[in-house]
SEGUKE-836999 format. One record per residue (C-alpha): residue in one letter; x, z, y. Coordinates in steps of 0.001 Angstrom, whole numbers, padded with zeros to 6 digits, always signed. Example, Ala and Ser with C-alpha at 12.3 -4.5 7.8 and 13.67 -1.06 7.14 Angstrom:
! residues 2
A+012300+007800-004500/S+013670+007140-001060/
END
This chain:
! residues 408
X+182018+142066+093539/X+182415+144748+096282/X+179548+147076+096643/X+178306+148119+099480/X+176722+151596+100874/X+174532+151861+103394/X+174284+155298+105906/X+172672+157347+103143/X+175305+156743+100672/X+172920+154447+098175/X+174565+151643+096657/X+173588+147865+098510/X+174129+144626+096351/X+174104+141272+097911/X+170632+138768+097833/X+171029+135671+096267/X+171191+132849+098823/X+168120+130994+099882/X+167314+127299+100904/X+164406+125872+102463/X+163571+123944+099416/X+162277+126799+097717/X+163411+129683+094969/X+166696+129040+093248/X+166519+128224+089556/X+168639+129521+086403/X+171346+126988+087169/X+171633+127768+091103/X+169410+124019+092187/X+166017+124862+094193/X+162850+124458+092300/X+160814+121430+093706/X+158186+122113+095926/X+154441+122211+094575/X+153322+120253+097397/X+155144+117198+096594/X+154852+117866+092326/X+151047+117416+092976/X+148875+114712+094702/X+147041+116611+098056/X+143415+116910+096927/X+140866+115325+099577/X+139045+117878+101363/X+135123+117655+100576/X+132366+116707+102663/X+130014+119446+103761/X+126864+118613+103070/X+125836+118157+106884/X+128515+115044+106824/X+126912+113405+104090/X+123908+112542+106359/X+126115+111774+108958/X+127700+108339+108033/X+125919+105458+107902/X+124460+105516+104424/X+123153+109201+105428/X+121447+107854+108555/X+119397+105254+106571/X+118280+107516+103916/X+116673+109535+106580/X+115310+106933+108389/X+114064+106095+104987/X+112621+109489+103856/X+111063+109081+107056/X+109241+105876+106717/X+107878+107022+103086/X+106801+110006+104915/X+104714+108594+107099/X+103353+105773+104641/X+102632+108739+102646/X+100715+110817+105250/X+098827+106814+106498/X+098195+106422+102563/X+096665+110081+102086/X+094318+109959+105509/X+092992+106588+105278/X+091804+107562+101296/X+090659+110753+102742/X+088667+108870+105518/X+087260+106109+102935/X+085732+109004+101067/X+083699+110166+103784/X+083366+106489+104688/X+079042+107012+105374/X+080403+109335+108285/X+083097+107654+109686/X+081799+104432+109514/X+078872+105430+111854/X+080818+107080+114137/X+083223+104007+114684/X+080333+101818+115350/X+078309+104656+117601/X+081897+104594+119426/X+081751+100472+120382/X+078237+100583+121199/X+078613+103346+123327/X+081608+102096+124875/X+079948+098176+125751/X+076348+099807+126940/X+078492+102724+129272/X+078688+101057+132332/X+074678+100321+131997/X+074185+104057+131708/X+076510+104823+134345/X+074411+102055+136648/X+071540+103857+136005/X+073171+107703+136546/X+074339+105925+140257/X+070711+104727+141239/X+069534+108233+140926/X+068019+108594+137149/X+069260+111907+135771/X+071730+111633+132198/X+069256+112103+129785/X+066993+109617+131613/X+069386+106817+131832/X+070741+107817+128488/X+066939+107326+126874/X+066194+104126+129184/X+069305+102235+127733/X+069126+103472+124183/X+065158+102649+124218/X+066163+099147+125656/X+068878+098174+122520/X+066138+099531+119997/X+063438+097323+121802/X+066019+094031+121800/X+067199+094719+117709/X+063662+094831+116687/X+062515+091957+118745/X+065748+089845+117363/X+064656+090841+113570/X+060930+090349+114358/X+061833+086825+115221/X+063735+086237+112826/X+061495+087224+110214/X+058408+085290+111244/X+060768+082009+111806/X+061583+082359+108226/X+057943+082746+107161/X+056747+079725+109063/X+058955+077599+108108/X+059717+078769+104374/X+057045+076446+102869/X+058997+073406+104493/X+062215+074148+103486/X+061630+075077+100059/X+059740+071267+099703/X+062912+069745+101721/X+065113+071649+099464/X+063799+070065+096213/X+064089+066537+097693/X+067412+067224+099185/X+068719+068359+095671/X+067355+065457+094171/X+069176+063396+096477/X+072419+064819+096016/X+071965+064739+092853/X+071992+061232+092801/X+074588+060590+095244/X+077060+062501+092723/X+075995+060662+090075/X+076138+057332+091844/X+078619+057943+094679/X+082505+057496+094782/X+083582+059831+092147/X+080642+059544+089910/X+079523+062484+087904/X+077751+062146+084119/X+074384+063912+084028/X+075172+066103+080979/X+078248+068105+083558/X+074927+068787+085691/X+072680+069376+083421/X+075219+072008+082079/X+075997+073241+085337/X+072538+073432+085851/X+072118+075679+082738/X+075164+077665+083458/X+073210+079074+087475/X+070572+079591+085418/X+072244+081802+082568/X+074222+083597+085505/X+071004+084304+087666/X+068752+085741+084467/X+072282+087554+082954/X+072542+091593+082965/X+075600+091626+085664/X+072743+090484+088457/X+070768+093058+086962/X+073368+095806+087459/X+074428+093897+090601/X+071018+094515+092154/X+070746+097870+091109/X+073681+098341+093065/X+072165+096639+095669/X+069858+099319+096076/X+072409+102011+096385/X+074019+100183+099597/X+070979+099700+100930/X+069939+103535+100603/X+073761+104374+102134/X+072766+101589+105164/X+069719+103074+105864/X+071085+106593+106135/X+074320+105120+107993/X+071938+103816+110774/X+069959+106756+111555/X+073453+108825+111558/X+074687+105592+113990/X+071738+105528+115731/X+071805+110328+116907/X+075840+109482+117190/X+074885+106665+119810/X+072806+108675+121551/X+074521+111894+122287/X+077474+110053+123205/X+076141+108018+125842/X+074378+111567+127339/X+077368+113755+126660/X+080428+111479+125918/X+082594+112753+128873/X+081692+116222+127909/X+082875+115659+124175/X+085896+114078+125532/X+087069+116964+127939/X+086119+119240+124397/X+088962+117592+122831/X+091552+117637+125887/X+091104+121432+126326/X+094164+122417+124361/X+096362+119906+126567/X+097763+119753+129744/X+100027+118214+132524/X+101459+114701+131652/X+100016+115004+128010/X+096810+115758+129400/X+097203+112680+131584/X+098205+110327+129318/X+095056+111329+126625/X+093039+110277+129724/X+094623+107132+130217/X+094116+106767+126337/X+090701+107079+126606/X+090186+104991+129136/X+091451+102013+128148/X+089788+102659+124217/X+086408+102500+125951/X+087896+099597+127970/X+088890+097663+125180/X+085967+098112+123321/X+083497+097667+126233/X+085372+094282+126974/X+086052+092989+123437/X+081984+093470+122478/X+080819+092040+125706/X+083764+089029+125344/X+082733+088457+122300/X+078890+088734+122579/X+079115+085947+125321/X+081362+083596+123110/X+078951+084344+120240/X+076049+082929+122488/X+077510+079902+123019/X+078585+079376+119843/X+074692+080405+118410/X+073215+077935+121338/X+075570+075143+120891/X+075099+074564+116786/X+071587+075928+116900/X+070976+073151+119732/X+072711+070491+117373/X+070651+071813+114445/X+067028+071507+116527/X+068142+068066+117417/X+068882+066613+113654/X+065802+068577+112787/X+067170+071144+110376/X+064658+073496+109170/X+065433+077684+109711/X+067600+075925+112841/X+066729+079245+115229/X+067408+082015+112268/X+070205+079699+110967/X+071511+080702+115091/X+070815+083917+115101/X+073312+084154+111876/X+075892+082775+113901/X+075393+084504+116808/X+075940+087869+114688/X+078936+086640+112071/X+080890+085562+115442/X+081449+089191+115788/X+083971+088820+112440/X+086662+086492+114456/X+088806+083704+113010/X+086359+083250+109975/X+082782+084550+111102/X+081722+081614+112985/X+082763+079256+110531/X+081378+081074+107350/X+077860+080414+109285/X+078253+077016+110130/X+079440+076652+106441/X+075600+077970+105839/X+073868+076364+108034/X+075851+072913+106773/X+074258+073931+102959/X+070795+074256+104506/X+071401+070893+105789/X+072926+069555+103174/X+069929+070252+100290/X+066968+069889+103438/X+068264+066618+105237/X+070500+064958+102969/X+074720+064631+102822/X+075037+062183+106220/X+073306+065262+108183/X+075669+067965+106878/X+078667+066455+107444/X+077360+065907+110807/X+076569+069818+111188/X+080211+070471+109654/X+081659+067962+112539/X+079921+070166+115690/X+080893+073168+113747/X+084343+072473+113951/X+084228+071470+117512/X+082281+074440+118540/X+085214+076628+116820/X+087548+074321+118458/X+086632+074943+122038/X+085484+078461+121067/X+089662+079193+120551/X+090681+076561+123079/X+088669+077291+125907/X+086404+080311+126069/X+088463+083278+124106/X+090937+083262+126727/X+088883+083107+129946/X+085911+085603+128561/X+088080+087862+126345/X+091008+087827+129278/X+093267+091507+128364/X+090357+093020+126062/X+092686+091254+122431/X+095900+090741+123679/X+097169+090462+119983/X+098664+087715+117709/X+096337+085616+115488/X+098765+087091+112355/X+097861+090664+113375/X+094289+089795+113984/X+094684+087833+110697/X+095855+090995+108481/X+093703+093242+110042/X+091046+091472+108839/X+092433+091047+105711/X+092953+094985+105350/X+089422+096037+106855/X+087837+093455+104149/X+089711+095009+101701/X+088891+098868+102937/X+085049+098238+103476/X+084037+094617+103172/X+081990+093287+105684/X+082315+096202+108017/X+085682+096577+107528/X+086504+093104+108716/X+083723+093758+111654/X+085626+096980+112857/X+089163+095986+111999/X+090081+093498+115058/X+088737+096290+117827/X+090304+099146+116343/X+093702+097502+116060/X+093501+096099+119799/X+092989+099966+120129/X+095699+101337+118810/X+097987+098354+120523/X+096113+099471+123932/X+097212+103275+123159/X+100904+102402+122084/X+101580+100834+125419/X+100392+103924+127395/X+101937+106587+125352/X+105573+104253+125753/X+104246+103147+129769/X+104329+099570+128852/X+100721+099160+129908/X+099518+096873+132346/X+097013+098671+133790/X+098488+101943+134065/X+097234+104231+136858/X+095839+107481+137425/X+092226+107345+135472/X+091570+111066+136911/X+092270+112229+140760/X+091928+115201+139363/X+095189+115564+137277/X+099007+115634+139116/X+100744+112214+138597/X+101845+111226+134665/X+105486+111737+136291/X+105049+115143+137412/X+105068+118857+135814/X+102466+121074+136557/X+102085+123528+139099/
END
């Protein structure tokens, strides 16, 4: 092989020739190329693109829900330990929102707050104790008479289960009979009353903490409110306005809805119960009137009582009459006067109404259920103005630029 020399005299020898494939190998072929020796390795995901297909999305949308069931889980067992507080306050909050427009009457004719604050809270204390009083001596007066009907009536159904269509042998009574009596001398009625005593304590001290709640928020309820709205302003401010409005709207028009459907249903059985001469007939009213407040079940649960009074006082024909205007009463209670008086104040479904009472029973009983229907119809009212799907939305302060606007 020639050699060559370049200017400086230094001996040049030739490269070896080169392909495209790659180096040469010992016998002269091109070694293969790496790239197609090996399979191509798929690039992997940064971990920003593993939340962005759609399995990501629903894990988030899931962490998200258990978030929030978690923080909803966490506040309402927070609340339900200071339950003798907020319990109060809730019901301090629906008095005060279906007596407002009395105090307001009176603040318009002249009487300063305080004044009109004092005459309206003076006039509720002056019609609970005159309800009660009544109540109490139409129990007294008539006790000695229905204790006397009672043992006849028992006697007589006794006898019509013994001797009536599916007859029952004396010794199933007789150990029925023994069984009440076991139960009512037994040491869980014992511990039950003691118990007893404890809720009545925590009711007593509920009611005077309901009763100073009530009172400074009728004086000074606009002034609390405005407390609370300090830190906001603009549309946000605008819209907790609107909020508030339509809570004490809702509240105001669900009590006084359903104190006027109560009344009829309290005049209309206690009317039917004067007239087959059932003893405790205007207590047995009263009853209803208040358990009507509980809705889908309250009414009926006190015609179910006053159907037992009839039924050990009068005899069986008599309480299957009270059962029939019971469920007639209910019938043209959910027919006819829920949707005229109530109008917008429970625009919800009978299955939400239904498992809110459900869950208020189950958070705190008899209260629960009591508070349970308002409050939701509350937080339905708020939903539509924070997502301006209400109604009724307009400006509830001249005050404030439109909910459309930013401030100045």
């Amino acid at each position: 092989m020639a050699k060559a020399t370049d200017l400086s005299g230094q001996e040049q020898f030739p490269k070896p020739p080169s392909t495209a494939a790659g180096p040469v190998t010992a016998e002269g072929s091109p070694a293969a190329s790496t790239s197609a020796a090996a399979p191509r390795k798929a690039p992997r995901k940064a971990p920003a693109e593993l939340w962005a297909d759609g399995l990501g999305r629903v894990g988030i949308r899931s962490a998200q829900i258990l978030l929030l069931l978690t923080v909803a889980v966490v506040s309402v067992y927070a609340l339900m330990q200071i339950k003798l507080l907020v319990i109060p306050i809730l019901i301090a909050l629906i008095l005060a929102a279906a007596i407002g427009p009395f105090v307001n009457m009176l603040r318009r004719r002249g009487l300063p707050g305080a004044a009109a604050t004092g005459v309206a809270f003076v006039a509720l204390l002056l019609l609970l104790a005159g309800v009660g009083t009544v109540i109490y001596f139409s129990v007294r007066s008539q006790w000695a008479e229905l204790a006397q009907q009672a043992s006849s009536g028992l006697d007589e159904l006794e006898q019509f289960l013994l001797n009536g269509p599916i007859p029952i042998e004396k010794e199933q009574l007789d150990q029925a009979r023994e069984g009440l009596i076991q139960f009512a001398t037994s040491s869980q009625v014992r511990s039950g009353a003691i118990t007893g005593l404890s809720v009545v304590t925590e009711f007593l001290a509920g009611s005077i903490l309901m009763v100073v709640i009530l009172f400074f928020f009728l004086k000074d309820g606009a002034k609390i409110w405005n407390f609370f709205l300090r830190p906001f302003s603009g549309e946000r401010e605008a819209k907790l306005r609107r909020s508030g409005k339509r809570t004490l709207e809702v509240l105001g028009g669900y009590v006084r809805g359903t104190a006027i459907v109560a009344l009829a249903d309290a005049v209309a059985i206690g009317a039917a119960l004067l007239i087959l001469q059932v003893p405790l007939a205007f207590p047995l009213a009263i009853i209803i009137f208040m358990t009507a407040f509980i809705p889908l079940v309250g009414a009926t649960v006190a015609g179910i009582l006053a159907a037992l009074v009839a039924l050990v006082a009068n005899g069986p024909v008599v309480a299957l009459i009270v059962v029939a205007v019971v469920i007639a009463v209910n019938q043209l209670e959910g027919d006819l006067l829920q949707p005229i008086v109530m109008g917008n104040a429970l625009k919800l479904h009978a299955l939400v109404i239904l498992m809110a009472l459900t869950a208020g029973t189950i958070l705190a009983g008899i209260v629960g259920a009591v508070l349970a229907v308002p409050l939701a119809a509350v937080i339905w009212a708020v939903i539509q103005v924070w997502t301006a799907e209400d109604p009724n939305l307009q400006d509830m302060n001249p005050d404030l630029p439109p909910p459309d606007t930013q401030p100045v």
